[in-house]
C-alpha atoms as a printed R data frame, in Angstrom:
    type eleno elety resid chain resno       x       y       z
1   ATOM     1    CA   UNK     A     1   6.229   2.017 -36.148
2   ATOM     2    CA   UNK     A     2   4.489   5.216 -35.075
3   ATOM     3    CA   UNK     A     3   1.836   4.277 -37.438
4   ATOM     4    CA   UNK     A     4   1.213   1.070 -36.316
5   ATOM     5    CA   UNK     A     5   1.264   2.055 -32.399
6   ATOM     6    CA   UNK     A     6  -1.514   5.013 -33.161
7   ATOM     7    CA   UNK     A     7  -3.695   2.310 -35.279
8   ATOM     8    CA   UNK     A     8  -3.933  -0.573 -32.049
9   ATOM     9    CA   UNK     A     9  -4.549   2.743 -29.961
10  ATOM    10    CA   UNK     A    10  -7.377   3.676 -32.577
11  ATOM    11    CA   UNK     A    11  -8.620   0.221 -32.522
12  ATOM    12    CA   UNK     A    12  -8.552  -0.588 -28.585
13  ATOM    13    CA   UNK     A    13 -11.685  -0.779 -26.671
14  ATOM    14    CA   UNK     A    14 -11.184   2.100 -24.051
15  ATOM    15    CA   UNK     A    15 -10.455   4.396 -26.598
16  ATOM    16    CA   UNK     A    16 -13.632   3.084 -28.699
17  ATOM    17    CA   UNK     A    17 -15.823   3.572 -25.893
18  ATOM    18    CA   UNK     A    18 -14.195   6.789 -24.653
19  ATOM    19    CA   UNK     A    19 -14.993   8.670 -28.302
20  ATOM    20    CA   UNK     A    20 -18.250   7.063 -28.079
21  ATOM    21    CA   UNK     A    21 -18.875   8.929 -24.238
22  ATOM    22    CA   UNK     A    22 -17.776  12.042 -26.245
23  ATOM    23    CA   UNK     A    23 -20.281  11.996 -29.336
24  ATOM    24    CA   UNK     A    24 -23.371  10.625 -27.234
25  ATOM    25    CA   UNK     A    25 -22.612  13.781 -24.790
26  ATOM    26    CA   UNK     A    26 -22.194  16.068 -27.620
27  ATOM    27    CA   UNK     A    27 -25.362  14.902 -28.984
28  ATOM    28    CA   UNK     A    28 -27.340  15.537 -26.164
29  ATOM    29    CA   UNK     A    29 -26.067  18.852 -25.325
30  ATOM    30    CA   UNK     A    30 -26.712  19.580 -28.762
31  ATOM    31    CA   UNK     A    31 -30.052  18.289 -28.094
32  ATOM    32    CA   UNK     A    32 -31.095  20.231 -24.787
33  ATOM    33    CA   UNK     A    33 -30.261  23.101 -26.173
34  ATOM    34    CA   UNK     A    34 -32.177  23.154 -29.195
35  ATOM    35    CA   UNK     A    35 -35.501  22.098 -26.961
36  ATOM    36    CA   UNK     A    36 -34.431  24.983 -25.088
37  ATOM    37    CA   UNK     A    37 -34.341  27.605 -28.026
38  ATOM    38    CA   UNK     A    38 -37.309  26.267 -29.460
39  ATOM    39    CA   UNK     A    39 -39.217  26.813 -26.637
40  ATOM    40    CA   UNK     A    40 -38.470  30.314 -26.378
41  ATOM    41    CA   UNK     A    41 -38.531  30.442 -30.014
42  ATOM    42    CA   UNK     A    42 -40.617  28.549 -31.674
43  ATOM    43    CA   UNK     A    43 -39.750  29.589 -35.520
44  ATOM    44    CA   UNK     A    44 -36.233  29.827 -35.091
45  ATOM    45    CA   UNK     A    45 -34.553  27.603 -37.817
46  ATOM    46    CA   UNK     A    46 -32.611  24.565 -36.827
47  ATOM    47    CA   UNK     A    47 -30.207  23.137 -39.044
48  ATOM    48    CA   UNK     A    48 -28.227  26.857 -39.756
49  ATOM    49    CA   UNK     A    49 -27.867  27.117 -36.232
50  ATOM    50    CA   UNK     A    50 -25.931  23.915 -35.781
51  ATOM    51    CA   UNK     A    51 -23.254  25.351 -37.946
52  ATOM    52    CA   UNK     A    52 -22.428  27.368 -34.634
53  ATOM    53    CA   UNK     A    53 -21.402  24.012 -32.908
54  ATOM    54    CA   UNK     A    54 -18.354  23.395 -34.776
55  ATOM    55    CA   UNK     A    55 -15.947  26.368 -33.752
56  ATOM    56    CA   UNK     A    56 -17.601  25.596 -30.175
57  ATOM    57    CA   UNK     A    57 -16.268  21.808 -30.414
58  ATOM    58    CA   UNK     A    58 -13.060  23.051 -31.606
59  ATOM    59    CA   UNK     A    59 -12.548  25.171 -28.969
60  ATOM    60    CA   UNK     A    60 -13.567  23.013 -26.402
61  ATOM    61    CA   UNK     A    61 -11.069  20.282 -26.931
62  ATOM    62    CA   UNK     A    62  -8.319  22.163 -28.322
63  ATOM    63    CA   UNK     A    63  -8.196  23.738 -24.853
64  ATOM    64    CA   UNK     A    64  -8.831  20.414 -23.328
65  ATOM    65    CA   UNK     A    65  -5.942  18.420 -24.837
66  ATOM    66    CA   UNK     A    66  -3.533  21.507 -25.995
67  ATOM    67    CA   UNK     A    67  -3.840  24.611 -23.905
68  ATOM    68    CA   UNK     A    68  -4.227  23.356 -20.673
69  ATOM    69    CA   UNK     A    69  -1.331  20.462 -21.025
70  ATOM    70    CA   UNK     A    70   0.996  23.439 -21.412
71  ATOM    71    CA   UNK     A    71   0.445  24.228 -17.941
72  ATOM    72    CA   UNK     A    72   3.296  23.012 -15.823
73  ATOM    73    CA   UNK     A    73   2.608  25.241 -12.754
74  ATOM    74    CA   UNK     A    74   5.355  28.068 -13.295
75  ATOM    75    CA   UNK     A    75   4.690  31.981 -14.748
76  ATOM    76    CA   UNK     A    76   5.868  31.071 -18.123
77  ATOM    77    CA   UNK     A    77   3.193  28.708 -18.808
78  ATOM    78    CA   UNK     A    78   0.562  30.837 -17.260
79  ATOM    79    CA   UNK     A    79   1.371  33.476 -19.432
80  ATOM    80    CA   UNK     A    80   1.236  31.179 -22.988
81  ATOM    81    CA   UNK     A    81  -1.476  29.838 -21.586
82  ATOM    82    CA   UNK     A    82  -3.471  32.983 -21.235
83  ATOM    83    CA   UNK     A    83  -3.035  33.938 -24.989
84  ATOM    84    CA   UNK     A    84  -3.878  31.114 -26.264
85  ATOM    85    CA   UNK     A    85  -7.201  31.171 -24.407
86  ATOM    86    CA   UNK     A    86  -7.729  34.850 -25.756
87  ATOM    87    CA   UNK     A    87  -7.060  33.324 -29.309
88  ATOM    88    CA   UNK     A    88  -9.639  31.044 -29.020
89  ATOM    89    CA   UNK     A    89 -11.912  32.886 -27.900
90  ATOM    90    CA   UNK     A    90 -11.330  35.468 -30.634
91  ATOM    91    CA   UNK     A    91 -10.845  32.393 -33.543
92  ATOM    92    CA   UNK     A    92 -14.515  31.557 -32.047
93  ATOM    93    CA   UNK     A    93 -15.558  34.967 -32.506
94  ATOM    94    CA   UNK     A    94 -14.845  35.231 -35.460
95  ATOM    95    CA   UNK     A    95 -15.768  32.069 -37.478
96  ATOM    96    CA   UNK     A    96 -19.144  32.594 -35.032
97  ATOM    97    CA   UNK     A    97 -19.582  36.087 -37.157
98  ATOM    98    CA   UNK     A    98 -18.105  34.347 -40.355
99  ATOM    99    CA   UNK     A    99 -21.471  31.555 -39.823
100 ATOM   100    CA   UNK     A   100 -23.624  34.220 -39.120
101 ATOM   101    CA   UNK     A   101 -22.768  35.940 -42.513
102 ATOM   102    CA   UNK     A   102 -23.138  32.606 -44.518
103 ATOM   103    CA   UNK     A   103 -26.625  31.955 -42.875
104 ATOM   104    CA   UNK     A   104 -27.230  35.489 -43.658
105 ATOM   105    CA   UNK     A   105 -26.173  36.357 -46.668
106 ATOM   106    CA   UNK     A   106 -24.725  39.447 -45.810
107 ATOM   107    CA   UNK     A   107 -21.392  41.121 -45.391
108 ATOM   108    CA   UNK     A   108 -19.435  40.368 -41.950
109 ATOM   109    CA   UNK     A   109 -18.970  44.511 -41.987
110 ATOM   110    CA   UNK     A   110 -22.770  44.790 -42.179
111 ATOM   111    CA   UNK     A   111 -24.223  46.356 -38.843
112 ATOM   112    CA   UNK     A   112 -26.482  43.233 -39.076
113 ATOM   113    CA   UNK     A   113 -23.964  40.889 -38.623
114 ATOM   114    CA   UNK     A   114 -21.164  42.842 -36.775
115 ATOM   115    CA   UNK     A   115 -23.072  44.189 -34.242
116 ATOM   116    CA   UNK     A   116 -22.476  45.112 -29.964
117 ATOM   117    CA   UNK     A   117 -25.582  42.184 -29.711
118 ATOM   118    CA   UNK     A   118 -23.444  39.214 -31.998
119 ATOM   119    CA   UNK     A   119 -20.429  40.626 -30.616
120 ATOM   120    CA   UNK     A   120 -20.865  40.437 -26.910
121 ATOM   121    CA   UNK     A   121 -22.720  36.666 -27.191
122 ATOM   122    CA   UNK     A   122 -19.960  34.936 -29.309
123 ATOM   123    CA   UNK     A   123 -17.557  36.403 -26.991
124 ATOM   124    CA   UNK     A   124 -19.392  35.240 -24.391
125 ATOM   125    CA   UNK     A   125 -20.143  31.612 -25.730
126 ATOM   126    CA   UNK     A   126 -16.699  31.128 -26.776
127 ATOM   127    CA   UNK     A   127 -15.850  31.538 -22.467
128 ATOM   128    CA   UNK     A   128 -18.677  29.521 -22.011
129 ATOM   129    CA   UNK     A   129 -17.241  26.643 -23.804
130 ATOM   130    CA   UNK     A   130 -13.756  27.562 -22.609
131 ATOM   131    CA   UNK     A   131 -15.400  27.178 -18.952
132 ATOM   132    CA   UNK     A   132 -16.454  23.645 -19.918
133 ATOM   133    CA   UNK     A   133 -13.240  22.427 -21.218
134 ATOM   134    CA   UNK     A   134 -11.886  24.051 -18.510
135 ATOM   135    CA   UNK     A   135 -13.682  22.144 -16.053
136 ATOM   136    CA   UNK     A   136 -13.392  18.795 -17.532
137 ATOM   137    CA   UNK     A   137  -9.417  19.285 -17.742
138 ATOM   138    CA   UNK     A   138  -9.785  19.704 -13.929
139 ATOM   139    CA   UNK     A   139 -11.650  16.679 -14.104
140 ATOM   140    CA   UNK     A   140  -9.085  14.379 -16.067
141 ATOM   141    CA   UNK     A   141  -6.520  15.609 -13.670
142 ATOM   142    CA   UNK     A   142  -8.453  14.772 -10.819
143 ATOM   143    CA   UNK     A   143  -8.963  11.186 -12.171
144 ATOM   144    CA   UNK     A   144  -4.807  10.894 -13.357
145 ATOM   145    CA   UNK     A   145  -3.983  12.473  -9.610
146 ATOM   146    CA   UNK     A   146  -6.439   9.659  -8.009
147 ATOM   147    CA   UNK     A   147  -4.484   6.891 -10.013
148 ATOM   148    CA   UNK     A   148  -1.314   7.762  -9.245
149 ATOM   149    CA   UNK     A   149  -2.574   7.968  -5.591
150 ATOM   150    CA   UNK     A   150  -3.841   4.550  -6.068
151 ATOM   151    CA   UNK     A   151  -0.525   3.397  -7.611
152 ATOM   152    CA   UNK     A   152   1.784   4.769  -4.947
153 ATOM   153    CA   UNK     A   153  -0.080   3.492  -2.703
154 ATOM   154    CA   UNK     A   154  -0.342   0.201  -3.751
155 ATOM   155    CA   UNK     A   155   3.388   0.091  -4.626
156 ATOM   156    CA   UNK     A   156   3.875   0.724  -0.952
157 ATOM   157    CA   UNK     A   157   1.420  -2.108   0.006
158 ATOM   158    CA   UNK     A   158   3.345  -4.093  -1.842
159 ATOM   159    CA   UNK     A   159   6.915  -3.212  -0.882
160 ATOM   160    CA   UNK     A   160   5.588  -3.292   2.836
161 ATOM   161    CA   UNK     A   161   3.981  -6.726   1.846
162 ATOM   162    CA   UNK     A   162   7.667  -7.891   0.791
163 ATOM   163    CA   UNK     A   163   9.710  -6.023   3.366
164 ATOM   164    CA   UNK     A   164   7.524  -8.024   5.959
165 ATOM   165    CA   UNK     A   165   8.162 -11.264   4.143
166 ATOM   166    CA   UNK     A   166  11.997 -10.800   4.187
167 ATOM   167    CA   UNK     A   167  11.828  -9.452   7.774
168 ATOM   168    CA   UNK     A   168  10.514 -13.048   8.453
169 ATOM   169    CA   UNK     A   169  12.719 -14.909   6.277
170 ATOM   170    CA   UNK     A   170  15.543 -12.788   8.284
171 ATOM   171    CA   UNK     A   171  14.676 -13.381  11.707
172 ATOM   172    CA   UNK     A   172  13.986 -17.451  11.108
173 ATOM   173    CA   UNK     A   173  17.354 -17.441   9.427
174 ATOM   174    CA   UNK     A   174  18.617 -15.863  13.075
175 ATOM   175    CA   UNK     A   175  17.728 -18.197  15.128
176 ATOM   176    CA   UNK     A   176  21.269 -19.638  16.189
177 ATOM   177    CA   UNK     A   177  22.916 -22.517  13.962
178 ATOM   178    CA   UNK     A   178  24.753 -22.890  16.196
179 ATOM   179    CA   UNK     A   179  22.089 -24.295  18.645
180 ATOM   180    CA   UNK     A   180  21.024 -26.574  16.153
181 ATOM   181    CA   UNK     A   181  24.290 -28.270  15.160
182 ATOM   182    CA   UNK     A   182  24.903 -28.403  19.366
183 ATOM   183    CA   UNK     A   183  21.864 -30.339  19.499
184 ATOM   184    CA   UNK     A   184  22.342 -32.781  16.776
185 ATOM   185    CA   UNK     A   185  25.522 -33.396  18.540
186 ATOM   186    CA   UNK     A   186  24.480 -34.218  21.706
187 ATOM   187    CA   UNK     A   187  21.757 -36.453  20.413
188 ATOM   188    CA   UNK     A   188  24.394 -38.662  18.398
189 ATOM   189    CA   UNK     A   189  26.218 -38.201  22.054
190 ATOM   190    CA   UNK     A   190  23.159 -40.394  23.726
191 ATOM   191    CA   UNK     A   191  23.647 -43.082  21.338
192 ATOM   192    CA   UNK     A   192  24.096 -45.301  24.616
193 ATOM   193    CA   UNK     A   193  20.844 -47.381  24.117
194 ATOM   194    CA   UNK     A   194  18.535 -44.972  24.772
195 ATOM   195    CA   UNK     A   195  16.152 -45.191  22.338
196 ATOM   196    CA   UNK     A   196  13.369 -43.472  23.830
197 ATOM   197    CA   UNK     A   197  15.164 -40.206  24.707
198 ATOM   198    CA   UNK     A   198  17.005 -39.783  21.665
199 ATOM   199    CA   UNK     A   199  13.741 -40.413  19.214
200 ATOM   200    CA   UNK     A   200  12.088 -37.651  21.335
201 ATOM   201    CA   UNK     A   201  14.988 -35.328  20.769
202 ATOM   202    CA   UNK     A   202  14.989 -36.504  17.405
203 ATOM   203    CA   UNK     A   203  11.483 -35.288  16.997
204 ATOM   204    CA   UNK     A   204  11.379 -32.186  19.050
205 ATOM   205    CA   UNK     A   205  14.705 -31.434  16.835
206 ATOM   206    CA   UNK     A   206  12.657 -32.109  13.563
207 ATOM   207    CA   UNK     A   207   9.012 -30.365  14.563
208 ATOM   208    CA   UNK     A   208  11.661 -27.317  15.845
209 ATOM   209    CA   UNK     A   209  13.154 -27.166  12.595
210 ATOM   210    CA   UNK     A   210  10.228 -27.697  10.295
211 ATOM   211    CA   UNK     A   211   8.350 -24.739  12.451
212 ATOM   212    CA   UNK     A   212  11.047 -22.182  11.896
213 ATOM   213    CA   UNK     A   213  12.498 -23.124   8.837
214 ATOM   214    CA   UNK     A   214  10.258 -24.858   6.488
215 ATOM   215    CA   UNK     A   215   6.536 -24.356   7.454
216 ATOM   216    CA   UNK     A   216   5.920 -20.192   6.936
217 ATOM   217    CA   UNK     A   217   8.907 -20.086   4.696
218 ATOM   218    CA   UNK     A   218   7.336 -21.711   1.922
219 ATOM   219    CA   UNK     A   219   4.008 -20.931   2.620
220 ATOM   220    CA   UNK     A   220   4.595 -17.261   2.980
221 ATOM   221    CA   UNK     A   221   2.356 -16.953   6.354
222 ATOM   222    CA   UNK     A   222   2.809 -14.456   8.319
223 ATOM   223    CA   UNK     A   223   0.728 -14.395  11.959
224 ATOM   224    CA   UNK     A   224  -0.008 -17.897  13.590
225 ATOM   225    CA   UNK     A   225  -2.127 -18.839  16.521
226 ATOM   226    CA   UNK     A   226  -0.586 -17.882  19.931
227 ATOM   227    CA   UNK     A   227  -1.245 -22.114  20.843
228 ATOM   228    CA   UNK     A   228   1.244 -22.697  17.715
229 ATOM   229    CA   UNK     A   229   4.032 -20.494  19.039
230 ATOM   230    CA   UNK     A   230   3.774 -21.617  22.804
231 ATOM   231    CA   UNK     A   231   3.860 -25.366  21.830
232 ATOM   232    CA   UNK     A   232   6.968 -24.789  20.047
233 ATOM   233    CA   UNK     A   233   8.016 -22.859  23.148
234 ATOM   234    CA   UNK     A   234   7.646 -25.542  24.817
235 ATOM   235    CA   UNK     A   235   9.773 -28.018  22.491
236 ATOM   236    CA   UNK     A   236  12.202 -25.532  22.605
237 ATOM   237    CA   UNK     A   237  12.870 -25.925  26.549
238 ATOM   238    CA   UNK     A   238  12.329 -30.028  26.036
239 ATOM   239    CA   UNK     A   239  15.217 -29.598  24.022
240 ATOM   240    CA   UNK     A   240  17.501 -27.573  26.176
241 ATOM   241    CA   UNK     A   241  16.553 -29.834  29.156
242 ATOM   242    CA   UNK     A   242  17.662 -33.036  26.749
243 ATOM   243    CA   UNK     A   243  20.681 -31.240  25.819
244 ATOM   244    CA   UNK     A   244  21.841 -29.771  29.765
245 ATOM   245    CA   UNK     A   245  19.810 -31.711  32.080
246 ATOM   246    CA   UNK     A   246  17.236 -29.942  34.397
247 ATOM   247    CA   UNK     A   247  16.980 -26.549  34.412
248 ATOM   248    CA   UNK     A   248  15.593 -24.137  36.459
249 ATOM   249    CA   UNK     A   249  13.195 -22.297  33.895
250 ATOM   250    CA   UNK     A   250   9.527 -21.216  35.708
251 ATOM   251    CA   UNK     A   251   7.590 -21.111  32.409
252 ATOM   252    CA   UNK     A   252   3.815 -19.402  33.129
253 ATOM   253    CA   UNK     A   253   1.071 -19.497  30.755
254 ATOM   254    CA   UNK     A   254  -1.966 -18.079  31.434
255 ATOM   255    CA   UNK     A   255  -4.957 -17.771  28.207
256 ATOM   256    CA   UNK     A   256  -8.411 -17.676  28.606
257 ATOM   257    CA   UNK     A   257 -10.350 -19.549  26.866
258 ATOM   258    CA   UNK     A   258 -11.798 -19.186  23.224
259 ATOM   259    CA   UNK     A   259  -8.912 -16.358  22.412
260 ATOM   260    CA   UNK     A   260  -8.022 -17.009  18.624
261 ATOM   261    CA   UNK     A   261  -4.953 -13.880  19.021
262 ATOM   262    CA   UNK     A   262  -2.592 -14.639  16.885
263 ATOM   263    CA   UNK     A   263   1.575 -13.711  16.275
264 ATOM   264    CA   UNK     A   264   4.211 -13.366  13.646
265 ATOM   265    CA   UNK     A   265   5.913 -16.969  13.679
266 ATOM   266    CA   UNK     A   266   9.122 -17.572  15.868
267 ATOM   267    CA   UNK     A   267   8.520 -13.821  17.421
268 ATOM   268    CA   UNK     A   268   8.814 -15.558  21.065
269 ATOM   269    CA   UNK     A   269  11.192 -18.000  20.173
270 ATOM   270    CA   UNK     A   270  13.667 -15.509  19.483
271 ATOM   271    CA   UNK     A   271  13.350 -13.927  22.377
272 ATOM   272    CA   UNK     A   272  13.959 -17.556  24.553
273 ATOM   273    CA   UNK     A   273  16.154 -18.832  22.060
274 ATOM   274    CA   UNK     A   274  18.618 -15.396  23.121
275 ATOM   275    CA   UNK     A   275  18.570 -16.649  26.613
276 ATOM   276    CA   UNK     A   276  20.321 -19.881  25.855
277 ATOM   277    CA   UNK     A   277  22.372 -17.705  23.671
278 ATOM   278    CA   UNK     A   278  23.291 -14.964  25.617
279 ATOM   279    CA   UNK     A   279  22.136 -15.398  29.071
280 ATOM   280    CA   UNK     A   280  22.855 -17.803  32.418
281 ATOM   281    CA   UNK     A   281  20.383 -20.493  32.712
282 ATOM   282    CA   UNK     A   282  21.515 -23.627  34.655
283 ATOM   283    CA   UNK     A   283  21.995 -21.370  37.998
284 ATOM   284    CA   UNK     A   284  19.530 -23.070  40.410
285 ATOM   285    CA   UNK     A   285  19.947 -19.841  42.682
286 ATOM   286    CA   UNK     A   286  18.525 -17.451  39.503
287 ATOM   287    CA   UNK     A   287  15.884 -19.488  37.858
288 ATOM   288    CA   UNK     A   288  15.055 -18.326  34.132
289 ATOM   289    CA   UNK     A   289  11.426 -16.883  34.173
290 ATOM   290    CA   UNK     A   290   9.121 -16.843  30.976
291 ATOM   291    CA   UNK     A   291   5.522 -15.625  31.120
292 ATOM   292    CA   UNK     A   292   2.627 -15.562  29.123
293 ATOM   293    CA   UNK     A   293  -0.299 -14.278  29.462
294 ATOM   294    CA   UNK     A   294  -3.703 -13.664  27.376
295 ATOM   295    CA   UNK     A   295  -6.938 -11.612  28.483
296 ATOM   296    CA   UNK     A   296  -9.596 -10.626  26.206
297 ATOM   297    CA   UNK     A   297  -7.761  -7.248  26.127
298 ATOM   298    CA   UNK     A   298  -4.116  -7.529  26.544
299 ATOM   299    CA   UNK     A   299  -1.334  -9.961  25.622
300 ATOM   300    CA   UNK     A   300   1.929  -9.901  27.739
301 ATOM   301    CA   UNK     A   301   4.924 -11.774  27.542
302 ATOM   302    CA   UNK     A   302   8.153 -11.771  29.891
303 ATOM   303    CA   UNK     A   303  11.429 -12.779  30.312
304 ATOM   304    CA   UNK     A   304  13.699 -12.586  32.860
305 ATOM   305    CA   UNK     A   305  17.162 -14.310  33.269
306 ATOM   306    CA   UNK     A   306  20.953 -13.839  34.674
307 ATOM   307    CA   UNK     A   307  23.387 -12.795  32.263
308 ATOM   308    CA   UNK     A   308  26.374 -14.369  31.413
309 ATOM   309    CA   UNK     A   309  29.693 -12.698  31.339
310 ATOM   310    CA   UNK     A   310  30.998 -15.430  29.695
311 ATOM   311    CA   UNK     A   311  29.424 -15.960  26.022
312 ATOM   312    CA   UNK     A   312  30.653 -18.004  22.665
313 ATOM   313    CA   UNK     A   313  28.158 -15.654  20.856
314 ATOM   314    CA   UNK     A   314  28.273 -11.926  21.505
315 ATOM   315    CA   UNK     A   315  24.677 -10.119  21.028
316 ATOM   316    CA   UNK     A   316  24.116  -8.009  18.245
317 ATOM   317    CA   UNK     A   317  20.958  -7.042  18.814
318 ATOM   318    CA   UNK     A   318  19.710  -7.558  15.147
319 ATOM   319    CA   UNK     A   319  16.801  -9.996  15.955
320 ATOM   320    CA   UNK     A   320  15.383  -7.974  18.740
321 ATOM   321    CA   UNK     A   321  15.347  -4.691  16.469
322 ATOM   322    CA   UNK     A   322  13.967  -7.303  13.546
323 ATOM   323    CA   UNK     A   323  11.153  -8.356  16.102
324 ATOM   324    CA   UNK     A   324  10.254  -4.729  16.950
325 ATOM   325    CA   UNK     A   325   9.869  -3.893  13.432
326 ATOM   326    CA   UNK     A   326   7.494  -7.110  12.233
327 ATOM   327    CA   UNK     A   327   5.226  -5.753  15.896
328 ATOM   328    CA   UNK     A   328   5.316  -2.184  14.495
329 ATOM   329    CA   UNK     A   329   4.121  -3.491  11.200
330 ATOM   330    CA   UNK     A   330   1.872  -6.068  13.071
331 ATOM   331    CA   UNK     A   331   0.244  -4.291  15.998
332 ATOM   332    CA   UNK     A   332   1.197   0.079  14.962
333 ATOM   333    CA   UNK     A   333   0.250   1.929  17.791
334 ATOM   334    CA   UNK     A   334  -1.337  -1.197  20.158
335 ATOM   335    CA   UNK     A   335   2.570  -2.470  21.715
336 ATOM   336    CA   UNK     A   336   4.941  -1.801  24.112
337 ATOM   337    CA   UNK     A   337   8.207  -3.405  24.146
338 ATOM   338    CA   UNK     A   338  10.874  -2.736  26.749
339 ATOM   339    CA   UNK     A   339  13.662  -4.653  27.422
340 ATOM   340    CA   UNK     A   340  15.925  -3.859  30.635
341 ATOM   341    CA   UNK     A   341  19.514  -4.572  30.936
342 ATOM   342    CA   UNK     A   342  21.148  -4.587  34.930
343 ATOM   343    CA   UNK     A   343  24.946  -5.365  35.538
344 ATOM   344    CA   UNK     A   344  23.349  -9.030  36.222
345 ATOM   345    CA   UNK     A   345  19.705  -9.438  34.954
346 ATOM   346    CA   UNK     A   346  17.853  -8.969  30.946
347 ATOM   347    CA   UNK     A   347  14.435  -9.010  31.205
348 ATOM   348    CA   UNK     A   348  11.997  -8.508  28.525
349 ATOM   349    CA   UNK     A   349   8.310  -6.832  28.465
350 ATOM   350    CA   UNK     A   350   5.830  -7.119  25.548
351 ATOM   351    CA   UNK     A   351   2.101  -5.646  26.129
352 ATOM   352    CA   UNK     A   352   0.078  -5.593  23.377
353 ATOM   353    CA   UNK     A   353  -3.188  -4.212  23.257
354 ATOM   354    CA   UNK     A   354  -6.193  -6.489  21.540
C-alpha cells in the first residue's frame, strides 16, 4: 500500500516539475559559481572541485526537510534543533577536508589539508548553505501559511455563502401560514358570482406565493431590484384589502429615477406582513403608514401602525432579528435599523447608506 501511494506521488506532475525546479537551480548555481572562480582563477581545475557540491546538497536539504520540521515552536525543539545544525555543519566539515585529501593525495592530518585556511572556509560554507536552506524553509512556510490563509478564508466565504442562503430560506418560510390559508379561505368565501374579484385574488394569491416561496428558493438569488419588492408590496395590501375591505394604510413611495438599488427578497414584506400579524390596522382613526423612499444616496423605509392588544399570533421577534442579520451581511457598516415600541404605536426605521 505504502509502496504504491509513494510510486503515484513519484509519478505525479507537481512533484515531476517540482524536482525538475530543484536540479535546473542546482545547475545554475553550480554554474555561476564556477564563472565566478574562474574568473578570479583562471587555472583552477574544475571537475575536482565539484566533488565539494555533494556534502553542500546534503546539507542543504537535510536541513530543509529534517531539521527544520522538528521545530514545533517550544525550547525542546530549539535545543535538538541547534545540534543538529552543529552536526551538519561539522559532517560538512569534514567530508569537505575528506574531498580535499582525495583531490590531494595527501593525508587529512597533513598541515596542507588540515589547515586554519580549509578549516575556517568549510566551516564557513557549510553555514552558508545552512543559511540557504534556512531561508527557503522560511519560504515553504510562508507559502503553506498563505494556503491555509486562503483555505480558511474561503471556508468562511463559503459557510457565510450558506448561512445567508438558509437565513433566506428561514425568513420566506416565516412569513405567516397562517395568512395564507386565511386568504384562500376567504377567496372560496366570495364564491358568490364574482368572478372578477376572486380571479384577482386568485392571482395576487399565486404571484404572492410564487415571489416568496418558489422564485429565489430555487434559484438561490439573493438581492432583487427594489421595483420587485415594492410591487409585491403592493399585492400584499391588494390582498389584505380583498380579504378586510378598505383599509386605512397611507403607502408612500418615493424613487428617483434610473436607481438600479437592490434588496434581499421578502426583507420588506416581513416587516408589513408583521403588521397584519401583530398590529391594528382597520382603525380609520390610526391609519397604518408605510414609506419608501430612494435618493441617489440613501434608502429609507418606515412603518408605523397601532398595536393590538388582542393577537392570535404572539411576536417572537425571530424574523426581525433574521432581517437584521441578512442587512448586516448585506449592507456591514452602511444601515441603521431601529424599531420603536410605545404602550400603543410600533414603528420601524431602516436607512441605508448607498
Amino acid at each position: 500500500m505504502q509502496t504504491g501511494t509513494f510510486t503515484k506521488q513519484l509519478n505525479s506532475k507537481p512533484l515531476i516539475s517540482k524536482i525538475g525546479l530543484h536540479i535546473l537551480f542546482i545547475f545554475s548555481f553550480i554554474f555561476f559559481e564556477k564563472v565566478v572562480s574562474l574568473i578570479m582563477r583562471p587555472t583552477a581545475p574544475i571537475a575536482p572541485s565539484l566533488l565539494y557540491y555533494i556534502p553542500a546538497i546534503g546539507v542543504f536539504y537535510f536541513n530543509t526537510y529534517f531539521v527544520m520540521k522538528l521545530w514545533n515552536k517550544t525550547i525542546s525543539s530549539f535545543i535538538k534543533i541547534m545540534f543538529l545544525i552543529l552536526v551538519e555543519i561539522n559532517v560538512y566539515w569534514i567530508s569537505s577536508l575528506f574531498i580535499t585529501s582525495v583531490i590531494t593525495k595527501h593525508s587529512i592530518s597533513d598541515t596542507k589539508v588540515f589547515n586554519t585556511e580549509n578549516n575556517v572556509g568549510n566551516i564557513w560554507r557549510g553555514s552558508y548553505f545552512f543559511l540557504f536552506s534556512l531561508l527557503y524553509w522560511l519560504h515553504l512556510q510562508s507559502i503553506k501559511s498563505n494556503r491555509r490563509a486562503d483555505a480558511l478564508a474561503l471556508a468562511n466565504a463559503e459557510a457565510e455563502l450558506e448561512k445567508v442562503k438558509l437565513e433566506n430560506k428561514l425568513l420566506r418560510s416565516q412569513i405567516n401560514s397562517h395568512f395564507l390559508c386565511n386568504t384562500l379561505n376567504s377567496i372560496y368565501a366570495m364564491a358568490d358570482g364574482r368572478e372578477e374579484r376572486i380571479a384577482r385574488a386568485i392571482k395576487l394569491t399565486s404571484d404572492f406565493v410564487r415571489y416568496t416561496y418558489t422564485d429565489f428558493a430555487q434559484d438561490n438569488v439573493q438581492l432583487v431590484p427594489l421595483t420587485e419588492e415594492i410591487e409585491q408590496l403592493n399585492g400584499l395590501l391588494e390582498i389584505c384589502s380583498i380579504r378586510f375591505g378598505e383599509l386605512p394604510i397611507q403607502f408612500d413611495i418615493n424613487i428617483e429615477k434610473d436607481s438600479d438599488f437592490k434588496i434581499p427578497p421578502v426583507l420588506l414584506l416581513t416587516f408589513v406582513e408583521n403588521i397584519f400579524a401583530h398590529g391594528l390596522f382597520n382603525d380609520p382613526g390610526h391609519p397604518v403608514t408605510i414609506s419608501v423612499n430612494l435618493t441617489q444616496t440613501e434608502f429609507r423605509f418606515r412603518t408605523r401602525n397601532m398595536k393590538n392588544d388582542v393577537t392570535t399570533h404572539p411576536s417572537t421577534g425571530i424574523g426581525v432579528e433574521n432581517a437584521k442579520a441578512r442587512l448586516a451581511t448585506y449592507y456591514p457598516d452602511r444601515f441603521q435599523f431601529n424599531t420603536y415600541n410605545t404602550d400603543n404605536y410600533y414603528s420601524l426605521d431602516l436607512k441605508i447608506t448607498l
